[in-house]
ZAMI-818819 format. One record per residue: residue number from 0; x, y, z of N, C-alpha, C, O in turn; residue in three letters. Coordinates in nm, 3 decimals. Each point is the difference from the previous one (the first is absolute). Example, Ala and Ser with C-alpha at 12.3 -4.5 7.8 and 13.67 -1.06 7.14 Angstrom:
BEGIN
<r 0, <1.319, -0.569, 0.780>, <-0.089, 0.119, 0.000>, <0.090, 0.120, 0.000>, <0.104, -0.002, 0.066>, "Ala">,
<r 1, <-0.139, 0.107, -0.138>, <0.082, 0.119, 0.006>, <-0.077, 0.109, 0.073>, <0.051, 0.111, 0.017>, "Ser">,
//
This chain:
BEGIN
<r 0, <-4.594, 1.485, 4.286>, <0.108, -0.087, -0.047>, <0.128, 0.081, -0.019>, <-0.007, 0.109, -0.056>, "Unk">,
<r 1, <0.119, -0.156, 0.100>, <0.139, 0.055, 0.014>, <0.035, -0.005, -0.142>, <-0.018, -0.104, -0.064>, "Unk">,
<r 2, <0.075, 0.231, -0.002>, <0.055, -0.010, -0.112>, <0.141, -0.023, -0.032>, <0.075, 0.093, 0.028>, "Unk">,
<r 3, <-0.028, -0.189, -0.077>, <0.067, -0.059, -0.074>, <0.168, 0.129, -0.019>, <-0.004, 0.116, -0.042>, "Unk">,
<r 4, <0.082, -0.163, 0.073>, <0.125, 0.056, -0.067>, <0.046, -0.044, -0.092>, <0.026, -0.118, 0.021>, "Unk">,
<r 5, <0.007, 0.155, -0.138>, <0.085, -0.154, -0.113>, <0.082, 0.145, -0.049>, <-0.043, 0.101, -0.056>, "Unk">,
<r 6, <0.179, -0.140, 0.103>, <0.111, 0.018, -0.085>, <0.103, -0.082, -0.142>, <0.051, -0.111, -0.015>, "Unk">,
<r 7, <-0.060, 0.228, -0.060>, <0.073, -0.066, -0.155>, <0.088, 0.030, 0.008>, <0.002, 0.120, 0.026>, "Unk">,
<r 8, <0.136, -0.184, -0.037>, <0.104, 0.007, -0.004>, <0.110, -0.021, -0.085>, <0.009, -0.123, -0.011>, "Unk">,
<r 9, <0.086, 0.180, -0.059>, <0.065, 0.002, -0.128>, <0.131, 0.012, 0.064>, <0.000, 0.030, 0.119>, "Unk">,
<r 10, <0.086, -0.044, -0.166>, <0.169, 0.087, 0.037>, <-0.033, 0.126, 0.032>, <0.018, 0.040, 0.115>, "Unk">,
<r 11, <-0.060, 0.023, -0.193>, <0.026, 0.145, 0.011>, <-0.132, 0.069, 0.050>, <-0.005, 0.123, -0.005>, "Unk">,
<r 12, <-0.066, -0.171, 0.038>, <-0.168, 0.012, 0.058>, <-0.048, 0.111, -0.077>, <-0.061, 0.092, 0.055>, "Unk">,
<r 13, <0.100, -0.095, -0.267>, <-0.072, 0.062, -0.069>, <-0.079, -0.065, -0.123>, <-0.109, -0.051, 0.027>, "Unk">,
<r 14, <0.148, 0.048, -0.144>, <-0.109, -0.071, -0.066>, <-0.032, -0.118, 0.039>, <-0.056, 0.001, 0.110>, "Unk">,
<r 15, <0.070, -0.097, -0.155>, <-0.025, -0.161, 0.014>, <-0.092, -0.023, 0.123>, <-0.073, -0.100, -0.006>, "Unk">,
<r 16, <0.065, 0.186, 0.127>, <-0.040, -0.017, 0.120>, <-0.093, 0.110, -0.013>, <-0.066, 0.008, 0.103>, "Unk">,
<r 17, <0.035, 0.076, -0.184>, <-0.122, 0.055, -0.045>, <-0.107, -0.064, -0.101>, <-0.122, 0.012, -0.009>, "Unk">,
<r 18, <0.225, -0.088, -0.069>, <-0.131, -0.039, -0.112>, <-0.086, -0.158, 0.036>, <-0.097, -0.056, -0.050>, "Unk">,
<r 19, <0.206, 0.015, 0.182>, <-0.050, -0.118, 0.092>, <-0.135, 0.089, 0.081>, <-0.104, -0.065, 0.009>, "Unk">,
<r 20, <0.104, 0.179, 0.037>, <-0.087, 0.047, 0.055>, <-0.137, 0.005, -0.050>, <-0.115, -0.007, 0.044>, "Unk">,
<r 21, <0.182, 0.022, -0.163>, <-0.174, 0.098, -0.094>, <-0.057, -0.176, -0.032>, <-0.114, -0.046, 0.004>, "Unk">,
<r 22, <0.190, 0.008, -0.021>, <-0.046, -0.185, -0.084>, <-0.085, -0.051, 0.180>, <-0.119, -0.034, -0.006>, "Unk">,
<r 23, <0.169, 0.033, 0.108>, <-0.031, -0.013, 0.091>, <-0.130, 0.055, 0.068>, <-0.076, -0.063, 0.074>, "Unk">,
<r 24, <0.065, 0.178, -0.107>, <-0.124, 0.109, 0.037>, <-0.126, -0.051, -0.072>, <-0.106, -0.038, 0.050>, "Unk">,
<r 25, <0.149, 0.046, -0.207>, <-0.122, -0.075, -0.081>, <-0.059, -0.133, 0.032>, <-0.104, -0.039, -0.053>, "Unk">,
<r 26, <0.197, -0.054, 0.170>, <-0.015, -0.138, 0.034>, <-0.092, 0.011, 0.143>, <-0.108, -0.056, 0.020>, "Unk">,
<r 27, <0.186, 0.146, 0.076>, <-0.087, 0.039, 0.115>, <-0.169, 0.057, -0.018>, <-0.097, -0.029, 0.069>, "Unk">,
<r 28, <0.105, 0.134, -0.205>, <-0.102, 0.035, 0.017>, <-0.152, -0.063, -0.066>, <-0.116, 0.042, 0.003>, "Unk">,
<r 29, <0.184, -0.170, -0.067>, <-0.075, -0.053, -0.039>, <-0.050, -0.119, 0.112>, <-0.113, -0.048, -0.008>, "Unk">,
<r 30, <0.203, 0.009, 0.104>, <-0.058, -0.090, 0.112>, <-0.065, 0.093, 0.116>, <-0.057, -0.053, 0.095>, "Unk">,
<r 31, <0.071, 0.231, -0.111>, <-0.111, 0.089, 0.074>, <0.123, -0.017, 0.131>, <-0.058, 0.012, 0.108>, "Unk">,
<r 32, <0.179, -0.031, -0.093>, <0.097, -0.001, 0.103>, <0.032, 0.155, 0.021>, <0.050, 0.033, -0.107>, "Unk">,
<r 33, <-0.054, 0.077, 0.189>, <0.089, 0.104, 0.019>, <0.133, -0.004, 0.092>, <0.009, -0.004, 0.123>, "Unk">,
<r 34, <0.085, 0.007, -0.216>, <0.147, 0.034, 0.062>, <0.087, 0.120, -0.027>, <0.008, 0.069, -0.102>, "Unk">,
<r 35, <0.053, -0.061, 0.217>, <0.101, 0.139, -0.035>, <0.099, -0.056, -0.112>, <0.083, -0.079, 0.045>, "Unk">,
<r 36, <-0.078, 0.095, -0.128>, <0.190, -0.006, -0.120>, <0.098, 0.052, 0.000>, <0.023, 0.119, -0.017>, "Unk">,
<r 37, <0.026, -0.178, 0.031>, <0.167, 0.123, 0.022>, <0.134, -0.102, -0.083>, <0.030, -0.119, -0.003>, "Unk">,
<r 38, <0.022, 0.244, -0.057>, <0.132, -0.087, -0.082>, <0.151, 0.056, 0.077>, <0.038, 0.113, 0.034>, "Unk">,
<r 39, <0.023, -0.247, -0.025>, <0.100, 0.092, 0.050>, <0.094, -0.094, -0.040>, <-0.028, -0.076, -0.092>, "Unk">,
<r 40, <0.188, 0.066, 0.176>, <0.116, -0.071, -0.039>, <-0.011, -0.113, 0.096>, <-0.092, -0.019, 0.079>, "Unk">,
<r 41, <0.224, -0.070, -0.101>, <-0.012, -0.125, 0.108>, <0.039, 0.073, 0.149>, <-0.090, 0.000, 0.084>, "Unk">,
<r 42, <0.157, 0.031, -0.065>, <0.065, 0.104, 0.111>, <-0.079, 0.043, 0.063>, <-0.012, -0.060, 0.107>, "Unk">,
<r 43, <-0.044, 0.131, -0.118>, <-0.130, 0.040, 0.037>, <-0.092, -0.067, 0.053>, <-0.054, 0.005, 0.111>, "Unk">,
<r 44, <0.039, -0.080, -0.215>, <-0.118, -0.081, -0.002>, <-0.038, -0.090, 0.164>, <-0.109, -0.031, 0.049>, "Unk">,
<r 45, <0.280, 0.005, 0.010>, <-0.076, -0.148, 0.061>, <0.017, 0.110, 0.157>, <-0.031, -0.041, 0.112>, "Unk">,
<r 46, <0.091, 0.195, -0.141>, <-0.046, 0.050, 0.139>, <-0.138, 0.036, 0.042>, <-0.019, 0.042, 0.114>, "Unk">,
<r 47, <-0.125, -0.063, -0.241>, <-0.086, 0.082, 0.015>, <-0.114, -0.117, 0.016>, <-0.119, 0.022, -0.025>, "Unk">,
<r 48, <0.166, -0.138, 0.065>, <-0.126, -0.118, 0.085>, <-0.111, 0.035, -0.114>, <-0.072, 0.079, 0.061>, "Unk">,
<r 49, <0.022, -0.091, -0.182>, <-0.066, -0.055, -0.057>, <-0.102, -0.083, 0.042>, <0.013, -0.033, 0.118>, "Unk">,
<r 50, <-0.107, -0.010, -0.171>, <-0.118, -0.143, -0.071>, <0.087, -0.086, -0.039>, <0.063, -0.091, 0.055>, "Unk">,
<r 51, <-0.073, 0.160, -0.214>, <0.051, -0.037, -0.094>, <0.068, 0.068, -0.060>, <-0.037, 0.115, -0.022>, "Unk">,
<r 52, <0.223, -0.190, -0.047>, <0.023, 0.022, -0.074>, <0.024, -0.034, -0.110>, <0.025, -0.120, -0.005>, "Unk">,
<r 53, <-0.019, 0.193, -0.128>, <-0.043, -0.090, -0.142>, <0.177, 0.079, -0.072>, <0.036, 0.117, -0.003>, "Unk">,
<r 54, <0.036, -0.242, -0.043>, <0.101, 0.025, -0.061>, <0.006, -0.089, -0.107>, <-0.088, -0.078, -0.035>, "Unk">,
<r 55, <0.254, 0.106, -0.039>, <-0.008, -0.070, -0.121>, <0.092, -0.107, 0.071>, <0.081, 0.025, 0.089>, "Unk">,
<r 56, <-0.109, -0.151, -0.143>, <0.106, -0.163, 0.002>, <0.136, 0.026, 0.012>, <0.092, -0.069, 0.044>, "Unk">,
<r 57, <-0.100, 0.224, -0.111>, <0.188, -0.020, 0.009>, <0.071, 0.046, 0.124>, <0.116, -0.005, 0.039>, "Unk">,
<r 58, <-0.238, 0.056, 0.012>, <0.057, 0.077, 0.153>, <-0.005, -0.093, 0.144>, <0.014, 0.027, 0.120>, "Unk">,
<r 59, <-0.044, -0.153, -0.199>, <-0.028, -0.119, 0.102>, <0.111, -0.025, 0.121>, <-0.045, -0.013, 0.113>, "Unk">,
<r 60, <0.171, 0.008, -0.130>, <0.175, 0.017, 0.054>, <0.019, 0.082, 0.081>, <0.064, -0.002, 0.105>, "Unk">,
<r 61, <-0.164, 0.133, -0.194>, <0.079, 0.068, 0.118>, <-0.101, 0.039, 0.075>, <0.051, 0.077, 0.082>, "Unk">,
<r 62, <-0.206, -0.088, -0.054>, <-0.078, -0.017, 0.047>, <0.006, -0.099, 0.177>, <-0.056, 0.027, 0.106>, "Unk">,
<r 63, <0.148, -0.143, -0.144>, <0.026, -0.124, 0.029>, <0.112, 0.090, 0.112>, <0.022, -0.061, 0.105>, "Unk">,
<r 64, <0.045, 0.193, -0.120>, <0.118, 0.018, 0.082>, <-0.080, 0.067, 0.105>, <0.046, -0.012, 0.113>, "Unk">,
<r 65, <-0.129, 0.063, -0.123>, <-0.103, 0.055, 0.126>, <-0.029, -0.076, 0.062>, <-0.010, -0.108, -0.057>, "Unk">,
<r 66, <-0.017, 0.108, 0.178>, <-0.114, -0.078, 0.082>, <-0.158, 0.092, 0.010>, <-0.044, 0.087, 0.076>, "Unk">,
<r 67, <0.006, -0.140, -0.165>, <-0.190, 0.029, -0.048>, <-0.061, -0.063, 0.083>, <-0.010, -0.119, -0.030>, "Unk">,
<r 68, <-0.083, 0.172, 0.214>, <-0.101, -0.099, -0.012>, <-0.148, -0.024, -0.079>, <-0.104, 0.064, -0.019>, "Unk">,
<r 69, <0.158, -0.190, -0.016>, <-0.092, -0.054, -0.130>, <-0.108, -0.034, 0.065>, <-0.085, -0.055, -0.069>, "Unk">,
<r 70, <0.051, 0.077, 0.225>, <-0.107, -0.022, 0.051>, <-0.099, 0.131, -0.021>, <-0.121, -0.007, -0.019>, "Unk">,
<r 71, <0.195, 0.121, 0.027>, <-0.072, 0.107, -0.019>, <-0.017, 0.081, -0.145>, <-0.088, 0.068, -0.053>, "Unk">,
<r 72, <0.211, -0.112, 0.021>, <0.035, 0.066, -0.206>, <0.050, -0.135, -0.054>, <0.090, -0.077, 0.031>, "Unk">,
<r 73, <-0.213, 0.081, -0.153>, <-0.058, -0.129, -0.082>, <0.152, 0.055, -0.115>, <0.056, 0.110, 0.007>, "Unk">,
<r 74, <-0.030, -0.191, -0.077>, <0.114, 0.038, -0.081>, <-0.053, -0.100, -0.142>, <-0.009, -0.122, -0.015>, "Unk">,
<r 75, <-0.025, 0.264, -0.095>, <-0.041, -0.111, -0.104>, <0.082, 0.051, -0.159>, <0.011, 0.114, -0.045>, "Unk">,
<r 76, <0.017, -0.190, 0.012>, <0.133, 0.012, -0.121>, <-0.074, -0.074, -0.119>, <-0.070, -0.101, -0.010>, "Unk">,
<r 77, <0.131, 0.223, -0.097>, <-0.068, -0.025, -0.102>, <0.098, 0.004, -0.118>, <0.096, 0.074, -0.024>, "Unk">,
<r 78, <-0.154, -0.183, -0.048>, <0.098, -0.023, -0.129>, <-0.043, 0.187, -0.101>, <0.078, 0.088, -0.038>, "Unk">,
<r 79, <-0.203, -0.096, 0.030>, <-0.015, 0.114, -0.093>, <-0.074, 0.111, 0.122>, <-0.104, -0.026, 0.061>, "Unk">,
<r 80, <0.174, 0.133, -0.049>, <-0.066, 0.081, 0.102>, <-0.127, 0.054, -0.041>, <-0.091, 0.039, 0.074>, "Unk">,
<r 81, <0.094, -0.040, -0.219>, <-0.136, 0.107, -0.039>, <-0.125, -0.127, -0.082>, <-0.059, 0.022, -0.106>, "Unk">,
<r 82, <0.049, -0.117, 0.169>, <-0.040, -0.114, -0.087>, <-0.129, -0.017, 0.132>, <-0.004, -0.081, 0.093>, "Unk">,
<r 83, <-0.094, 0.192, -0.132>, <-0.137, 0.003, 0.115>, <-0.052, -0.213, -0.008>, <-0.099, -0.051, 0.053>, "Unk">,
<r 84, <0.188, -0.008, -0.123>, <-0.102, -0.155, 0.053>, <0.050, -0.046, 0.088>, <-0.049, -0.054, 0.100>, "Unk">,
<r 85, <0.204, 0.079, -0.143>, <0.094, -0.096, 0.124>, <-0.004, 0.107, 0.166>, <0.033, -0.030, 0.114>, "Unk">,
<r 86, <-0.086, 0.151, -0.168>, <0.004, 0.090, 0.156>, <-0.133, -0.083, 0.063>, <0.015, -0.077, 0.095>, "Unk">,
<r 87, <-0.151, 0.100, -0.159>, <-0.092, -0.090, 0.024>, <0.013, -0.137, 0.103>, <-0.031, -0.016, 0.118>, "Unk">,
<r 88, <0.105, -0.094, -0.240>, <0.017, -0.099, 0.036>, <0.063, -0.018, 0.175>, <-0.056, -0.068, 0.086>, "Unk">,
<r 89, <0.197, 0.156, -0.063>, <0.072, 0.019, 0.101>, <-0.058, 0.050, 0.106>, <0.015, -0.043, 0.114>, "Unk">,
<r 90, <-0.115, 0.176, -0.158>, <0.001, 0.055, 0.104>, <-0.117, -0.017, 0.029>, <-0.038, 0.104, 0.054>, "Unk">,
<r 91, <-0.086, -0.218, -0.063>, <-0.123, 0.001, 0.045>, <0.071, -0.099, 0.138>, <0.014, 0.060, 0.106>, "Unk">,
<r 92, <0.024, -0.194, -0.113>, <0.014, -0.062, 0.141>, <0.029, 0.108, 0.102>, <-0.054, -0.011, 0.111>, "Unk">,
<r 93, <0.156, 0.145, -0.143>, <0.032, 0.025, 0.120>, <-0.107, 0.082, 0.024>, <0.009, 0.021, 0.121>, "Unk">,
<r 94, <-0.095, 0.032, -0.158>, <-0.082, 0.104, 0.013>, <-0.117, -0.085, 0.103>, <-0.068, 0.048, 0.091>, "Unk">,
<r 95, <0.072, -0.182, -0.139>, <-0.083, -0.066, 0.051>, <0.032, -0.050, 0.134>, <-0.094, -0.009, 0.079>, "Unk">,
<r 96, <0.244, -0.034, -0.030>, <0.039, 0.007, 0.096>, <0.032, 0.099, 0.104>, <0.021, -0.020, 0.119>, "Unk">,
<r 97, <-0.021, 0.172, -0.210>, <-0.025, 0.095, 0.094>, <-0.117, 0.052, 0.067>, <-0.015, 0.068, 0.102>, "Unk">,
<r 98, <-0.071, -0.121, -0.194>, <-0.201, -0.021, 0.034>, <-0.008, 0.119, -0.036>, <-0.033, 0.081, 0.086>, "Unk">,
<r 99, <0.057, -0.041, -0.203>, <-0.078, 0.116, -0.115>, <-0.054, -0.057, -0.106>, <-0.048, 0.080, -0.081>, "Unk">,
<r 100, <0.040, -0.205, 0.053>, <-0.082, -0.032, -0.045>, <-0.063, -0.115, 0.019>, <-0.101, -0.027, -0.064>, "Unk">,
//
């Protein structure tokens, strides 16, 4: 089984997009999913073709100024980045549509 990319993404691709990681990891490893993690900035972010990427709601705009294909990078936004129910909640469909789980 192909493992998973999921990028976290913050402004500055440092805290907030780390502590989305660790809340995230505890969520993967409890559905037995292995993915690579990586935190980085938006900039970055949409040159490096992703899975998934997991950001906060507020980065929705400018997210929106890229062209993301959303066929290949799932884009999932979160009111609370470090809130492991709502990562849960969000990020099981896509996992399921990526057939990891």
């Amino acid at each position: 089984m192909k493992k998973l990319t999921i990028l976290f993404v913050c402004g500055a691709g440092l805290g907030s997009s780390f502590a989305a990681q660790m809340a995230a990891e505890d969520v993967l490893n409890q559905k037995g999913v292995e993915a690579k993690l990586e935190h980085t900035d938006i900039s970055s972010a949409v040159s490096m073709n992703p899975d998934i990427i997991i950001t906060a709601q507020n980065f929705k705009t400018q997210f929106e100024k890229f062209s993301i294909d959303e066929e290949k990078t799932a884009i999932i936004y979160l009111k609370n980045i470090v809130s492991k129910a709502e990562i849960d909640e969000k990020i099981t469909p896509v996992l399921q549509a990526k057939g990891v789980i």
